[in-house]
C-alpha positions as a Markdown table, in Angstrom:
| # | Residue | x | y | z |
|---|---|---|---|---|
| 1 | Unk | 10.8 | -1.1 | -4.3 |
| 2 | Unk | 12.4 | -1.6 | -1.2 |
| 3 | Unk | 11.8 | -5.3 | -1.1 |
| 4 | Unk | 12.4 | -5.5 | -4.5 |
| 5 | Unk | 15.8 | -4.0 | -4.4 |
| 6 | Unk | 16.7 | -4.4 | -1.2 |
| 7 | Unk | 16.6 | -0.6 | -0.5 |
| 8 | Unk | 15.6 | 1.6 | 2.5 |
| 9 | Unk | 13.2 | 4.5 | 2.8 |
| 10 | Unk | 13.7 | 7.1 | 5.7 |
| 11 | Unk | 12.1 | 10.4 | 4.6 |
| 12 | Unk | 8.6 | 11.2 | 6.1 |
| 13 | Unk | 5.2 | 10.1 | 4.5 |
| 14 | Unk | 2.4 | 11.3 | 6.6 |
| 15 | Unk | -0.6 | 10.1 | 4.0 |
| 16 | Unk | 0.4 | 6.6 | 5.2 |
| 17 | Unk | -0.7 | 4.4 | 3.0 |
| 18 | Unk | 0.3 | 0.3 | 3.5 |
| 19 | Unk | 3.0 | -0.3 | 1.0 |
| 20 | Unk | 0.6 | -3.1 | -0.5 |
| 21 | Unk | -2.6 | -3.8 | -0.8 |
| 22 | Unk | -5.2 | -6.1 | -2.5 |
| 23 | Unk | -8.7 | -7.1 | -2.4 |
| 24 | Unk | -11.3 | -9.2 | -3.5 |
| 25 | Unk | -14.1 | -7.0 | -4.0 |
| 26 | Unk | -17.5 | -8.1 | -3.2 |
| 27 | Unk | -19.3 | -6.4 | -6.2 |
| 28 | Unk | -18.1 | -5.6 | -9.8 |
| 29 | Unk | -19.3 | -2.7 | -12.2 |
| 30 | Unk | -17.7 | -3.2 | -15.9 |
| 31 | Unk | -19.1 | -0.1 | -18.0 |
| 32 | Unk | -18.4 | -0.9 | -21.6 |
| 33 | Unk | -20.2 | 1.6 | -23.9 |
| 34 | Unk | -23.8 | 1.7 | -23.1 |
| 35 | Unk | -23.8 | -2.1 | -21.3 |
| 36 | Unk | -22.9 | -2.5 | -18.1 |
| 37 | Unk | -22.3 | -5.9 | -16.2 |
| 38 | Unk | -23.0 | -6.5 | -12.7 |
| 39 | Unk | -20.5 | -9.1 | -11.2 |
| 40 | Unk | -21.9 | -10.3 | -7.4 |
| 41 | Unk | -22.6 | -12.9 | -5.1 |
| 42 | Unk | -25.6 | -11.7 | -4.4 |
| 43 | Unk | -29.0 | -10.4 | -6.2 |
| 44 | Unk | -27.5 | -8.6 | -9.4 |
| 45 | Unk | -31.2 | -7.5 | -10.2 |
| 46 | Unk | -31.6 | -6.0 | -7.3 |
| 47 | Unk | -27.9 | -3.8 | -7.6 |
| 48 | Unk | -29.1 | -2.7 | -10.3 |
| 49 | Unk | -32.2 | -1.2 | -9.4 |
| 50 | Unk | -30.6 | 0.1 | -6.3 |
| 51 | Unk | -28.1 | 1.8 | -8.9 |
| 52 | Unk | -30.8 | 3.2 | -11.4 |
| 53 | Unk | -32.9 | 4.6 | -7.7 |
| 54 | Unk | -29.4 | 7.0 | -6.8 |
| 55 | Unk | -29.8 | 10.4 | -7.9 |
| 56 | Unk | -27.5 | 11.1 | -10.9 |
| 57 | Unk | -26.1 | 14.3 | -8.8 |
| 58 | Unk | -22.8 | 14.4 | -7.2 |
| 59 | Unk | -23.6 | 16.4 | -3.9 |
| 60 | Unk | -20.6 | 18.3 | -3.5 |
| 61 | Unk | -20.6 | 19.6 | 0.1 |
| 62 | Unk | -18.9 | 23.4 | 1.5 |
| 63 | Unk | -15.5 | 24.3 | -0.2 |
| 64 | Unk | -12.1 | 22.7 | 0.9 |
| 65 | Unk | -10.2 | 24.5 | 3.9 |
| 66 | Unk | -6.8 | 24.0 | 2.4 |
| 67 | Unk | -3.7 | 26.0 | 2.3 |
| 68 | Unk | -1.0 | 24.9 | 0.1 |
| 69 | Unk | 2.6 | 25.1 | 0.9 |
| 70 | Unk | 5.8 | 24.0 | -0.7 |
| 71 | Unk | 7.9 | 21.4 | 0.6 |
| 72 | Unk | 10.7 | 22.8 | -1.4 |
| 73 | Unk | 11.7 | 26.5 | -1.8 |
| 74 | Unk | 12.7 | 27.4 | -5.6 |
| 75 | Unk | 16.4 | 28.2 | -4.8 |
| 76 | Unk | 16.5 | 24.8 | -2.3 |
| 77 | Unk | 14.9 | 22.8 | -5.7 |
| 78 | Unk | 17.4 | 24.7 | -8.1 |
| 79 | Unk | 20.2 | 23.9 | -6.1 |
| 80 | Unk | 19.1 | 20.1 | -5.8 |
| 81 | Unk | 18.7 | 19.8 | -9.6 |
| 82 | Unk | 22.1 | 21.0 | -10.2 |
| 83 | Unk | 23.3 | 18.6 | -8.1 |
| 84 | Unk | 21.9 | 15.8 | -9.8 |
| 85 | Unk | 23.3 | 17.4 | -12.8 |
| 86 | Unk | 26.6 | 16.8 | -11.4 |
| 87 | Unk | 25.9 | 13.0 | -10.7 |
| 88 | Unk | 24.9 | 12.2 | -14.3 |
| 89 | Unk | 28.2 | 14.1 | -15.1 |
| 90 | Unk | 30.1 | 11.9 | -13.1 |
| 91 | Unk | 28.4 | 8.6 | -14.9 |
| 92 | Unk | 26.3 | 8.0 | -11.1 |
| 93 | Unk | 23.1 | 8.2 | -13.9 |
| 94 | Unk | 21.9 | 9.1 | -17.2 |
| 95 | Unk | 18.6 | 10.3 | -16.3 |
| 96 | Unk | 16.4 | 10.7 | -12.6 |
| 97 | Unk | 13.4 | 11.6 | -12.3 |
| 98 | Unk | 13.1 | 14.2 | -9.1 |
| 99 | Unk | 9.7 | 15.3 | -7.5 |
| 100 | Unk | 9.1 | 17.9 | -4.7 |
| 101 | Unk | 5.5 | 17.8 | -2.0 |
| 102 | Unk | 3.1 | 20.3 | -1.6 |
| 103 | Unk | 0.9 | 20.3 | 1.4 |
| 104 | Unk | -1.3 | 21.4 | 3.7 |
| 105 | Unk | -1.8 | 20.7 | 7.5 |
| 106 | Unk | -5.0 | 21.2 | 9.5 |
| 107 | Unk | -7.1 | 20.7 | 5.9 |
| 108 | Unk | -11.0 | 19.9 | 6.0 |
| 109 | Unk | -11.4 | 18.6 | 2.0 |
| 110 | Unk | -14.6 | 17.1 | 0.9 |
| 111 | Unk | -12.9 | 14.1 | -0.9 |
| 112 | Unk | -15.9 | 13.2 | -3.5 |
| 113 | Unk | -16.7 | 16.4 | -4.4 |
| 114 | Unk | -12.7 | 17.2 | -4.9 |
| 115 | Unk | -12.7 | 14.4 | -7.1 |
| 116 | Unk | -15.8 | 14.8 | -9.7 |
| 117 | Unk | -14.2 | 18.7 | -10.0 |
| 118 | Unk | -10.6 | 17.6 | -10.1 |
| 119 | Unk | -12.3 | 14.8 | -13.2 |
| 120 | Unk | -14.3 | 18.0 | -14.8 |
| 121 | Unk | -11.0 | 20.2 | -14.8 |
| 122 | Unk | -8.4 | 17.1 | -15.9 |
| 123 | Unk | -10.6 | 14.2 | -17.7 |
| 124 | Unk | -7.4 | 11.4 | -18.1 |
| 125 | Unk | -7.9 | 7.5 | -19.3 |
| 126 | Unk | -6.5 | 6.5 | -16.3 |
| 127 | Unk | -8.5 | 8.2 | -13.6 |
| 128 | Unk | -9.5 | 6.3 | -9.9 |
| 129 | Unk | -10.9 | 7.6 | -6.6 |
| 130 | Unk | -9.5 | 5.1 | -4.2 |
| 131 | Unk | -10.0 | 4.9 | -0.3 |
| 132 | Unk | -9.1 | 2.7 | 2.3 |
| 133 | Unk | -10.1 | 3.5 | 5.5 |
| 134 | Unk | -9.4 | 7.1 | 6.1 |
| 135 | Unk | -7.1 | 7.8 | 3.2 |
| 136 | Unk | -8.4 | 8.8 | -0.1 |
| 137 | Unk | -6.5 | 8.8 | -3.3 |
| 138 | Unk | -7.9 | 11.3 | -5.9 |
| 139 | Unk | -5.6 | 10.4 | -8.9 |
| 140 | Unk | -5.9 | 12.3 | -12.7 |
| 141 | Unk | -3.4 | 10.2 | -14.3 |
| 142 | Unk | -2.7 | 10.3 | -17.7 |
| 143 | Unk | -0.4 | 7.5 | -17.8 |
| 144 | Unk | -0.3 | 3.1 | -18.2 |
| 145 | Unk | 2.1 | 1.1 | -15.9 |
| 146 | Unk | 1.4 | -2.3 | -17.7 |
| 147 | Unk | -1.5 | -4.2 | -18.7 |
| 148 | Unk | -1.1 | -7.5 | -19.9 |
| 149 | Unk | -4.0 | -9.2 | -22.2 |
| 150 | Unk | -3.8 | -12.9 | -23.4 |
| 151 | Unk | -0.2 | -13.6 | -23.6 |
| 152 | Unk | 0.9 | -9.8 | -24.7 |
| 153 | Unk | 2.1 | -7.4 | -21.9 |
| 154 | Unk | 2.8 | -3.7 | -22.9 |
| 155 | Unk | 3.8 | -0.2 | -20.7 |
| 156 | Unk | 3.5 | 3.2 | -22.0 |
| 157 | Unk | 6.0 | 5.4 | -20.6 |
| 158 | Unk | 5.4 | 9.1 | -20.9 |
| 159 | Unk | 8.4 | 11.7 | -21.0 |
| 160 | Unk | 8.1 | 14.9 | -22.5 |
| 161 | Unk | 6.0 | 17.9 | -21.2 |
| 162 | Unk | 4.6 | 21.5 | -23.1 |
| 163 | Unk | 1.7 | 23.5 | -22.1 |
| 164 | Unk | -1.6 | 24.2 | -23.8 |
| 165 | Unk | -2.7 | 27.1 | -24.9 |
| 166 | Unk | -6.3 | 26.7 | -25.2 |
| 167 | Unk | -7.2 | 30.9 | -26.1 |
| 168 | Unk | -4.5 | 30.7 | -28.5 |
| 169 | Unk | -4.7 | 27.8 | -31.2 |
| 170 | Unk | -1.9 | 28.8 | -33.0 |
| 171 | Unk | 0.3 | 28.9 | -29.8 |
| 172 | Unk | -0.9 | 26.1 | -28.4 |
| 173 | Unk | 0.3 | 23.7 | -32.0 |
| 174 | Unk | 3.6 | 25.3 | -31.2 |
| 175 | Unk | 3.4 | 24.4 | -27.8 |
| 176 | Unk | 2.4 | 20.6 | -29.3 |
| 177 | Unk | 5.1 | 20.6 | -32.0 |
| 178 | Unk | 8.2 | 21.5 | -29.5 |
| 179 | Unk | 8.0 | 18.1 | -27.9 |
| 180 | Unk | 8.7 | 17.1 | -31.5 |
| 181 | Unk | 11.7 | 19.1 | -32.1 |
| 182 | Unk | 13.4 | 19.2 | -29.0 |
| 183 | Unk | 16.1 | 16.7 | -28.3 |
| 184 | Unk | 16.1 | 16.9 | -24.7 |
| 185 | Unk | 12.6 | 16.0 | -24.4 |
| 186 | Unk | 12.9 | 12.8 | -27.0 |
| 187 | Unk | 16.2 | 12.0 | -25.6 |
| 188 | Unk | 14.5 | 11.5 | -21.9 |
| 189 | Unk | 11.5 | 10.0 | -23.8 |
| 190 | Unk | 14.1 | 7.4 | -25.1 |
| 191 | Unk | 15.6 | 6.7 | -21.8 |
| 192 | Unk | 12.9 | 5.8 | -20.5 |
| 193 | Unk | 11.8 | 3.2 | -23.3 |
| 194 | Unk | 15.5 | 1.3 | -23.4 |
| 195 | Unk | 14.5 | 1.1 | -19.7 |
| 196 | Unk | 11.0 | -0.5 | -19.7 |
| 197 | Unk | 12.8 | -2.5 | -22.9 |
| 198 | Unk | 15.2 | -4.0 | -20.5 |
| 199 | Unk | 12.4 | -4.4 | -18.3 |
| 200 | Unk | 10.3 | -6.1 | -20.1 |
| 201 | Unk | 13.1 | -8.4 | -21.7 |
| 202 | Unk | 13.1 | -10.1 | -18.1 |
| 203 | Unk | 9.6 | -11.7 | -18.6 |
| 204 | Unk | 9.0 | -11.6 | -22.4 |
| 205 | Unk | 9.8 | -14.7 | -25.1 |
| 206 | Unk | 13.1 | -13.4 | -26.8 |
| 207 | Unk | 13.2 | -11.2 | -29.6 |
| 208 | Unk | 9.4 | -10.4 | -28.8 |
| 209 | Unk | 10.0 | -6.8 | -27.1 |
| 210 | Unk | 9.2 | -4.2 | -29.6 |
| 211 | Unk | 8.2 | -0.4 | -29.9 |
| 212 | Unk | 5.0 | -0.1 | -31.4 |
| 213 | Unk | 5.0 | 3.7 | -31.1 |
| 214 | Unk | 8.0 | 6.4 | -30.1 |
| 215 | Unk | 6.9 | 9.8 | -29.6 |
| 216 | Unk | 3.4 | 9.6 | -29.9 |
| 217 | Unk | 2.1 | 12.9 | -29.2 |
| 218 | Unk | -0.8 | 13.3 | -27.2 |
| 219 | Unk | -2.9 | 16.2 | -25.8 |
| 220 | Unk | -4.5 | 16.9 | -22.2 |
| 221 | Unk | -6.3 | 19.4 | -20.9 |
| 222 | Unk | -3.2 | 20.9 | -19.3 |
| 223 | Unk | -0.2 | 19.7 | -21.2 |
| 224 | Unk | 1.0 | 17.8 | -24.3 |
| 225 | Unk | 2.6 | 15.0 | -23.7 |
| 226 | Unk | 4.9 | 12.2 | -25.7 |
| 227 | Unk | 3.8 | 8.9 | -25.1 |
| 228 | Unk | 5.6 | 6.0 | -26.0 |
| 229 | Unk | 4.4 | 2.0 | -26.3 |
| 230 | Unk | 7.0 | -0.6 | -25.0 |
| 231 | Unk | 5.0 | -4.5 | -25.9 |
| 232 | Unk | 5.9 | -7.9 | -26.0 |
| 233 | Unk | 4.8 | -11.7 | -25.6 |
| 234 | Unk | 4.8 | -13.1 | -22.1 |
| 235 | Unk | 6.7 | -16.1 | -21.1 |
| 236 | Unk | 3.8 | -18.7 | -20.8 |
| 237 | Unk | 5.7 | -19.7 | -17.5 |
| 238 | Unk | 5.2 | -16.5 | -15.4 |
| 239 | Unk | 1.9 | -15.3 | -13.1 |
| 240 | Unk | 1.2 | -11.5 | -13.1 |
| 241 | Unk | 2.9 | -10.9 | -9.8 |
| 242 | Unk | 6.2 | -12.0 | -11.8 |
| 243 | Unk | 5.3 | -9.3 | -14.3 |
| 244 | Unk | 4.9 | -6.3 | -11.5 |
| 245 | Unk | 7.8 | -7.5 | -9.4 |
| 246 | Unk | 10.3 | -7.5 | -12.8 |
| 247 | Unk | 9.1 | -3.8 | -13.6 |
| 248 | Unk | 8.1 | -2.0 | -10.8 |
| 249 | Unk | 8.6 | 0.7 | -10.0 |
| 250 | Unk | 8.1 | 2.1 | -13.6 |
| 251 | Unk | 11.1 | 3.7 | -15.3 |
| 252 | Unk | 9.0 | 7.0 | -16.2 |
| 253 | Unk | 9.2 | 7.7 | -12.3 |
| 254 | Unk | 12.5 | 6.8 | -11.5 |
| 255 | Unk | 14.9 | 6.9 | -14.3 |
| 256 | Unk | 18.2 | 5.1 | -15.2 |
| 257 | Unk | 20.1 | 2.6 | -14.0 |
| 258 | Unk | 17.2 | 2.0 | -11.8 |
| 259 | Unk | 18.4 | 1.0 | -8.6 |
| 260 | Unk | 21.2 | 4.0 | -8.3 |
| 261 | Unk | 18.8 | 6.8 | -9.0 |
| 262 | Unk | 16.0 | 4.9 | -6.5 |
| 263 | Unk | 18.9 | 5.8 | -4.3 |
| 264 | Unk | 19.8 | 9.2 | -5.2 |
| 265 | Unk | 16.2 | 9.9 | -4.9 |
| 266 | Unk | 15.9 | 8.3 | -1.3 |
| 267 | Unk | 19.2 | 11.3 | -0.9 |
| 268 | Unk | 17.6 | 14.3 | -2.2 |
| 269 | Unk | 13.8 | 14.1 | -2.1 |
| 270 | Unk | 12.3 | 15.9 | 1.1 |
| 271 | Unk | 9.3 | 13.6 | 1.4 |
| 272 | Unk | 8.4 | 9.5 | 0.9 |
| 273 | Unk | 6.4 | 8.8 | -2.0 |
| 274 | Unk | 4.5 | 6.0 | -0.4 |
| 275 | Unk | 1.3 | 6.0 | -2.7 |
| 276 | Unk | 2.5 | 8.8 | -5.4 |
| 277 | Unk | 4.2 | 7.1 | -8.0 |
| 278 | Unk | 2.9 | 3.8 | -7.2 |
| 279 | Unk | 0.3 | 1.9 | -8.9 |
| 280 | Unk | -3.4 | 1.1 | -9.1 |
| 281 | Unk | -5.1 | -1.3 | -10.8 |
| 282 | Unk | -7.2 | -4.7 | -11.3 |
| 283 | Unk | -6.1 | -8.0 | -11.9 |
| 284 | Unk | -9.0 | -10.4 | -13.6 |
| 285 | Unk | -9.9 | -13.7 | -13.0 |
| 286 | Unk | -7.3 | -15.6 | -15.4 |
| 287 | Unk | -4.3 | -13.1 | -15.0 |
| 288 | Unk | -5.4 | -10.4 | -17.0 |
| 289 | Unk | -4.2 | -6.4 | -15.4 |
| 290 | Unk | -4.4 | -3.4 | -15.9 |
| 291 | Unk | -2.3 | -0.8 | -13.9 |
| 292 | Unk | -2.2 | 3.1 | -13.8 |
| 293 | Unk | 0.7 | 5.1 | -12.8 |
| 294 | Unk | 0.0 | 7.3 | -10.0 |
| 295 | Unk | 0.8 | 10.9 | -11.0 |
| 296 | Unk | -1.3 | 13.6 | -10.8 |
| 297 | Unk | -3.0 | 12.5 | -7.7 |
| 298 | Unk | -4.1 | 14.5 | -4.6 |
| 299 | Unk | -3.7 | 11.8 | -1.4 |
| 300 | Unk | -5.3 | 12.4 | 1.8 |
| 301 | Unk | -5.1 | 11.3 | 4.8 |
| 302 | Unk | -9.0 | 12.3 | 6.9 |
| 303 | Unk | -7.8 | 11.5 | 10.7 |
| 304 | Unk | -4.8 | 13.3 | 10.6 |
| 305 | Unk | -5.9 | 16.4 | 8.3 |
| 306 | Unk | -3.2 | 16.0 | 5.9 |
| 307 | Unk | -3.1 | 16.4 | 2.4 |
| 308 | Unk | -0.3 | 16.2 | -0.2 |
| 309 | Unk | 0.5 | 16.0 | -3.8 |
| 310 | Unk | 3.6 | 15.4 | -5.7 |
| 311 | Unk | 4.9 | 16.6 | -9.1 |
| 312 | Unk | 8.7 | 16.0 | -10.5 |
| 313 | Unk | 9.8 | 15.3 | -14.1 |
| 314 | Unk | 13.3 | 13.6 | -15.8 |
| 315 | Unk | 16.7 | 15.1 | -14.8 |
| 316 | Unk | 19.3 | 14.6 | -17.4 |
| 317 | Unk | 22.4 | 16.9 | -18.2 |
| 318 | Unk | 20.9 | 19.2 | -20.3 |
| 319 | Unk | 18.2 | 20.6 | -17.7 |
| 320 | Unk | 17.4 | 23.5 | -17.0 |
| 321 | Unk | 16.6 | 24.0 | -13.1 |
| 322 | Unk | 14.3 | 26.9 | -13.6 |
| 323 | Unk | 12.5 | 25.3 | -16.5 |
| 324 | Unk | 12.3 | 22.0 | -14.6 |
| 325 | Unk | 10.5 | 24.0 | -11.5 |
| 326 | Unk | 8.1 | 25.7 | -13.6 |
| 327 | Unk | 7.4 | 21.8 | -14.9 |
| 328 | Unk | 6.5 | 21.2 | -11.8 |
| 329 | Unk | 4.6 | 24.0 | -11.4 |
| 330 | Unk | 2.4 | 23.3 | -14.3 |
| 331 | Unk | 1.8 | 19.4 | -13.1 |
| 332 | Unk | 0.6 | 21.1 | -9.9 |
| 333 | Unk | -1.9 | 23.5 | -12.0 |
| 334 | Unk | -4.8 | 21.6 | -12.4 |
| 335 | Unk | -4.7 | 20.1 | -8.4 |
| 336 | Unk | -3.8 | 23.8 | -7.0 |
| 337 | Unk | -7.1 | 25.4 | -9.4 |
| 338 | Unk | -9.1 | 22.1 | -8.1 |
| 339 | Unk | -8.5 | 23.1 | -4.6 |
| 340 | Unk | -9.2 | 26.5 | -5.2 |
């Protein structure tokens, strides 16, 4: 985002991630449904039987040595969230989206096993353990950046955040049918869409963008969420870094007018994002992508001990500090049990 906007980034990230990276991977595993396809250079027979001769258990080694602590205090965090309060008052913004670091110094984490329990605990459609080098990524996420098939290119946002209440089904629909009925949580949901909109007007054939679905209401093992779909037909003339570079970084994590809250966030946020809040994905051969908003994600960084996660949600006037912190809290749930 920095290149993009011409913005600069001064807080601390101590994961370290590069700010971008691709690769041409040597072998390809495409599971779809009970066939799976085996792209390589070399002896795809013999992948396969050196697949089928691994033992089908994940050996998940001594328990993590990690002690969590917040980057933020509550009070620090309240405060913060009024004052972005006062800056959509003033017309700086109409909506930001604000996230806080936990983490732990000194941490010994078994990255694989973390993973396959923080998968059990949080199953999400969007789901990658990443690692380059010495830093891991170990990312739940719930939620689509873009993906672009054939000549059609759609995001899907997600705004809007209640708790389940899996002991208590009658609880938990009312949980589910709040999101439905409360105007702050559509109105940040709609933010968000006019933004990817705009976003996606950039690269799309006019009078092509469209909403295929506003509100859609989905369920986690967590949270509920509302999901929204943003689509539209791609301008013959572009290549898929055209796409990335006209929409990133994703309005769901930033808010709007995009470039002023990228700033207010670089003001008030304690800690770079670097990886959180990023993306991960694939592109094909032909320009076909696919890429995942990270959220929900547990970075680590092996030679330095170091291991942080971030959680945040959309600031508009009619927050509530306290409610917006035990948001955040509840992001953090299913990480904090994980390492636990």
């Amino acid at each position: 985002k920095n290149e993009i906007e011409n913005l600069y980034s001064a807080n601390t990230d101590r994961i370290g991630f590069c700010d971008l990276h691709f690769f041409v991977p040597e072998i390809v595993l495409e599971l779809d449904g009970n066939c799976v396809k085996i792209y390589s250079t070399e002896d795809a027979d013999a992948i396969f039987k050196e697949i089928k001769s691994c033992s089908t258990e994940i050996q998940i080694l001594a328990g993590n040595s990690v002690v969590i602590q917040n980057k933020i205090p509550k009070d620090t965090y309240i405060h913060i969230i009024e004052q972005l309060r006062y800056h959509i008052l003033r017309g700086d913004c109409y909506e930001i989206n604000f996230c806080q670091e936990f983490f732990a110094e000194n941490a010994a984490m078994d990255p694989l096993g973390t993973y396959y329990r923080l998968s059990a605990f949080s199953p999400n459609p969007f789901s990658v353990f990443y690692k380059v080098n010495d830093r891991y990524c170990l990312c739940a996420s719930p939620e689509r950046f873009l993906k672009k098939k054939g000549n059609k290119i759609f995001s899907q946002p997600i705004k809007g955040t209640s708790k389940r209440n899996l002991q208590n089904i009658e609880a938990d629909e009312i949980s589910r049918n709040y999101l439905l009925q409360s105007n702050k949580e559509k109105s940040e949901n709609v933010m968000v869409v006019d933004l990817v909109r705009n976003d996606l007007s950039r690269i799309c054939k006019p009078g092509t963008v469209k909403v295929e679905e506003l509100f859609g209401l989905y369920s986690f093992p967590q949270v509920h969420q509302l999901i929204s779909t943003v689509s539209g037909e791609l301008d013959e003339n572009l290549t898929w870094v055209d796409c990335v570079k006209a929409t990133f970084p994703m309005g769901s994590m930033t808010g709007a007018p995009k470039k002023r809250v990228m700033e207010l966030i670089e003001q008030y946020e304690q800690s770079r994002r670097g990886l959180f809040s990023g993306a991960i994905g694939y592109v094909r051969p032909g320009g076909d992508f696919d890429f995942n908003v990270v959220i929900r994600s547990l970075l680590y960084n092996e030679a330095d001990k170091y291991v942080s996660f971030q959680t945040g949600g959309g600031i508009t006037y009619n927050s509530d500090a306290a409610l917006e912190y035990e948001e955040c809290m509840l992001k953090a749930e299913a990480i904090l049990k994980v390492l636990k």
